[in-house]
N, C-alpha and C positions, 0 to 999 in steps of 0.2 A: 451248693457250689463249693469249688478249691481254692481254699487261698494259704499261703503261707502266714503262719500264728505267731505271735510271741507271747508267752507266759509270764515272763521276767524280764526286769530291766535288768542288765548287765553286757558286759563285753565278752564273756564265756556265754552268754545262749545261746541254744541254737534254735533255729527256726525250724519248726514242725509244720508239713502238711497238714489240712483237716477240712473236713467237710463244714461250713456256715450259713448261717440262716440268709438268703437274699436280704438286704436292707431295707428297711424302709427310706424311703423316698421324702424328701422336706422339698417345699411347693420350686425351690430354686435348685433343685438336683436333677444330675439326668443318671439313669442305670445304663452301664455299659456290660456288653458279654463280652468279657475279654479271653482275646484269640492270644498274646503275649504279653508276660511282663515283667519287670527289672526291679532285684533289688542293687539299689545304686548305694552311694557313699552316706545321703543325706538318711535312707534308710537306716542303713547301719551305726551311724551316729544314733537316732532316733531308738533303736533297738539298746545301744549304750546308756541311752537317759540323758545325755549333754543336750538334750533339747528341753528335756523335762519342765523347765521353769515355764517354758511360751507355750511347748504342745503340749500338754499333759494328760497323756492317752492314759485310758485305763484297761489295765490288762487283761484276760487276753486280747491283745491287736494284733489286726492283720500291716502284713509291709507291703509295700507294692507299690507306689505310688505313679510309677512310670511302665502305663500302661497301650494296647495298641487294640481294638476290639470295634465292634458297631453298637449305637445306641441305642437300647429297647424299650425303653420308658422315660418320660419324661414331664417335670413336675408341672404344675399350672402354668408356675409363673414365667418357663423356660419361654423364651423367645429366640432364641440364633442358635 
């Protein structure tokens, strides 16, 4: 699958395309095939590291957060 990558925290990265392994799925996840998606502001802070201290992704991470797609898997414990 496509998603946009970050390699580094910084305000000069830039985001790279790249092919990534579908995720695994934890019992309260749902998989979406996502049709579009946005990298917004909170992204781009998040790609700066000013989130760092509460999110503290390890890198490479994908951005994307604000997504529009249909659901294709779904964990046990998903109910709604």
């Amino acid at each position: 699958m496509k998603a946009f990558v970050v390699d580094r925290y910084g305000k000069k990265e830039r985001l790279r395309a790249a092919d990534v392994p579908a995720p695994e799925l934890r019992e309260d996840e749902v998989l979406i095939e996502v049709h579009a998606a946005a990298v917004n502001l909170v992204d781009a802070k998040i790609r700066n590291g000013e989130f760092k201290l509460i999110l503290p992704y390890r890198t490479p991470f994908v951005l994307g957060h604000d997504v529009a797609g249909v659901v294709v898997r779904v964990g046990p414990r998903v109910r709604q």
